[in-house]
N, C-alpha and C positions, 0 to 999 in steps of 0.2 A: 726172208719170212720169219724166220727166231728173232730177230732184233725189232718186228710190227709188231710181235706177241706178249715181246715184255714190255713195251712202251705201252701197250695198252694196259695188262696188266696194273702197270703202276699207274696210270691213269683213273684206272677203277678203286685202287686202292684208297688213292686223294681224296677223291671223290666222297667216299664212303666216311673216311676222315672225317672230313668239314662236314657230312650229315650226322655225325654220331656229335661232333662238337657242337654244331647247333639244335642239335635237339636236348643236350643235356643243358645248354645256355636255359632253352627256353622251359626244360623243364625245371631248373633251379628257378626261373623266375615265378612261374604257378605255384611252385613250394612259397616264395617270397611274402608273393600277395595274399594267398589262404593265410598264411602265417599275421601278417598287417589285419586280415579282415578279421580272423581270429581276436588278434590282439585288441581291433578296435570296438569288435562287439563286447567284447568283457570289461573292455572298459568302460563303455556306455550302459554295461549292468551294472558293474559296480559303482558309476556316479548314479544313475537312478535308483538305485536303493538306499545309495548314501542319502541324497536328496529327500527319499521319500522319508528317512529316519531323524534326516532335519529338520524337516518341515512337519512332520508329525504333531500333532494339538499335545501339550504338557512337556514334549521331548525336553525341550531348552525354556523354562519357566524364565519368566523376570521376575527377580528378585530386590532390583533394588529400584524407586524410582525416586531422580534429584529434578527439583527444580530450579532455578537460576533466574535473577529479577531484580527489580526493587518493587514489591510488592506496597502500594499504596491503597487502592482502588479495588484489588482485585482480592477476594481470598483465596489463599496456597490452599487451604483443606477442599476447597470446592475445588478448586482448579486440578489436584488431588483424584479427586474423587472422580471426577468425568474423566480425565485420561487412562487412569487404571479402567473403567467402564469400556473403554475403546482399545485398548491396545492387545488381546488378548492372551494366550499365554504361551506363545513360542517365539524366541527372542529373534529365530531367523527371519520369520513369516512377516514380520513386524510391520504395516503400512505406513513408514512415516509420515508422505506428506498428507495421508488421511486424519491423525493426529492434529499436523497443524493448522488444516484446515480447519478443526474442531474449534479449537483453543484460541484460533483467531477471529472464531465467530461469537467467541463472549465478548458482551460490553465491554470494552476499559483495556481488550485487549487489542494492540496494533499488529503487534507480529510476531510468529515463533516460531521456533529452529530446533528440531528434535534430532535427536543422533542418539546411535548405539552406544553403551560402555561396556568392552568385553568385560569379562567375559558372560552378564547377567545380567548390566544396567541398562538405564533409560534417564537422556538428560536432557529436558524441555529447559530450554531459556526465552524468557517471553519481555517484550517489551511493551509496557501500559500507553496508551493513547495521553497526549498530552495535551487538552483544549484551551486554546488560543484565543475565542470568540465563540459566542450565541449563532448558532447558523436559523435564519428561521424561526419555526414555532417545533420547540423542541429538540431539535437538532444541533450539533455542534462541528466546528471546525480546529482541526489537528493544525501541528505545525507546519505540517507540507500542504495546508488548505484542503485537504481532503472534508467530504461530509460523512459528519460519525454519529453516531446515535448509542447515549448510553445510557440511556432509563427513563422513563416518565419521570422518576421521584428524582433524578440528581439537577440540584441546586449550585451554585456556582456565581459567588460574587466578585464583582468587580474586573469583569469580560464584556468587552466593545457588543452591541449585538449588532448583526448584519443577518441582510436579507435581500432574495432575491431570484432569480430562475436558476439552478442549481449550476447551471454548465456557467453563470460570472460569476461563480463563488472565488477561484483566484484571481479575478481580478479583480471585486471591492476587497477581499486581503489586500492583495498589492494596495490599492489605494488608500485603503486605510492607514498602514504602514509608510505612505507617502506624504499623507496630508497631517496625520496627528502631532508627528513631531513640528510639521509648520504652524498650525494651531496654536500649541501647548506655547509656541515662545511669545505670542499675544496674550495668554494667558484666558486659551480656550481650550475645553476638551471637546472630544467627538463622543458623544452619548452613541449614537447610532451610524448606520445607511442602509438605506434602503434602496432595491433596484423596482422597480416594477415592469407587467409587462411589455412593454413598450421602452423598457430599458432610460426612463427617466430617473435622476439617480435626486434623493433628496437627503443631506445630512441633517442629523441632530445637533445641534451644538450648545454647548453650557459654560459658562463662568468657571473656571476653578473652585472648588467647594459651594458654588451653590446648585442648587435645587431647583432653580427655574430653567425649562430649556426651552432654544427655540429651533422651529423648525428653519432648512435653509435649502433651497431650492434651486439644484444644478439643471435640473434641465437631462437631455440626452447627447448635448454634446457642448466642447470650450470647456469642459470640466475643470482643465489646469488655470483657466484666463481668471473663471469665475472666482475658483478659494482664493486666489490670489488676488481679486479685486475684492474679498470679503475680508482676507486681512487689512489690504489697505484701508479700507471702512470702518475697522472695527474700534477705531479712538474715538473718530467721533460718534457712536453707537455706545460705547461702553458703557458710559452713563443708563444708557435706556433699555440695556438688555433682562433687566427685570421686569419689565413688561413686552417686549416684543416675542409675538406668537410666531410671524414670520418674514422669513427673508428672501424674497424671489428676486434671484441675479440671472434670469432669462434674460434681461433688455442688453442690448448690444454695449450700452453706455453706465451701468446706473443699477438701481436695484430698488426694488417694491417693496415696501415693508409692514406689515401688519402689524397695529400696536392698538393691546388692550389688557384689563385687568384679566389678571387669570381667574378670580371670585367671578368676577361679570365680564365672560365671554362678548356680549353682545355689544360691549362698548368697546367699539374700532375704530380705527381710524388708516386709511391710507397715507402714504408719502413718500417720495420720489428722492434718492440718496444721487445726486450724481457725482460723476469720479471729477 
């Protein structure tokens, strides 16, 4: 019976052990976590106050603003002048791409790229629209064939015009850039194209250095057959393109030609070119 009494004993003793070790386990770890949740609310005070002390209106002023460019088209004072208008005065808050949205909504401007300069600046670099061709009645086309529109008053000599329902503007580019060089070695230019709606496509074409031009009429489809049957025409025409009004290469074989004085419209004549 002494020897059931101390094996129990020490029994209770263990026991009591492993409950004082696991309670002291688990009360270090509620120490642990008050201690993290501690740590983590005062940290999330002291970034939200930082934050609010950042972001405060005047805290962090801009000081300095650069622009970057080659400035032809566009003026830096005006251009200037509207970004300090929009950017307000705290250097953190800063909305860049609200900025660029702006600046790329001026005429003459294509595209701009705003960035911070610590510790106070602000540096806009902007790239001008570069027109390629006449788009339309008043409009113009960049060199990625985009439609751009840059003033009622701007003028601009010696650009192809083209025209036509907006969505084949790159493709009379393309074609233009396809046929002009074939032209130019007959010692033709391309005054114009036009698409209309029904996507019949009619070139302008002119003499090198003169003044008279005629009109020449592709049709809506064979586009490639026809300039290239119009070059091969164009020797025996050459002679007569000071008076020819126009060139219809719709016929399968051949081409239709309208000829009359440019003074007296009314004097025409039809005639049948075959290949």
């Amino acid at each position: 019976m002494i020897r059931i009494e101390k094996q129990t004993t020490s029994r209770r003793a263990l026991a009591e052990s492993v409950r004082r070790r696991r309670s002291a386990r688990s009360r270090r770890r509620r120490q642990a976590l008050i201690g993290l949740a501690t740590a983590g609310i005062t940290t999330l005070t002291v970034v939200a106050v930082g934050m609010d002390r950042l972001l405060r209106p005047g805290a962090f002023p801009i000081k300095e603003l650069r622009l970057k460019g080659e400035f032809v088209n566009l003026d830096p004072a005006m251009v200037q002048q509207i970004i300090v208008g929009e950017m307000g005065d705290n250097y953190f808050s800063l909305d860049l791409a609200h900025i660029e949205q702006v600046v790329e909504a001026l005429p003459w401007a294509r595209e701009a790229r705003v960035r911070r300069s610590w510790p106070n600046g602000l540096t806009v670099t902007i790239a001008e629209q570069h027109p390629v061709a006449r788009w339309g009645d008043g409009e113009w086309l960049n060199e990625n064939a985009q439609i751009v529109r840059l003033g009622d008053d701007v003028v601009i000599d010696g650009l192809v015009s083209l025209s036509g329902p907006n969505t084949s503007a790159r493709e009379v580019w393309h074609r233009y850039n396809e046929w002009a060089p074939m032209l130019r070695k007959v010692g033709l230019d391309v005054i114009s194209i036009d698409v209309d709606d029904r996507f019949a496509w009619t070139l302008q074409i002119s003499p090198t250095g003169a003044s008279h031009a005629t009109d020449v009429l592709l049709g809506s489809n064979d586009h490639e057959r026809r300039v290239k049957r119009l070059i091969g025409s164009y020797s025996r025409l050459e002679e007569q393109m000071d008076t020819l009004l126009t060139m219809d290469l719709r016929y399968p074989n051949g081409m239709a030609i309208t000829q009359g004085n440019i003074d007296e419209p009314n004097e025409m004549a039809l005639n049948e070119v075959d290949q």
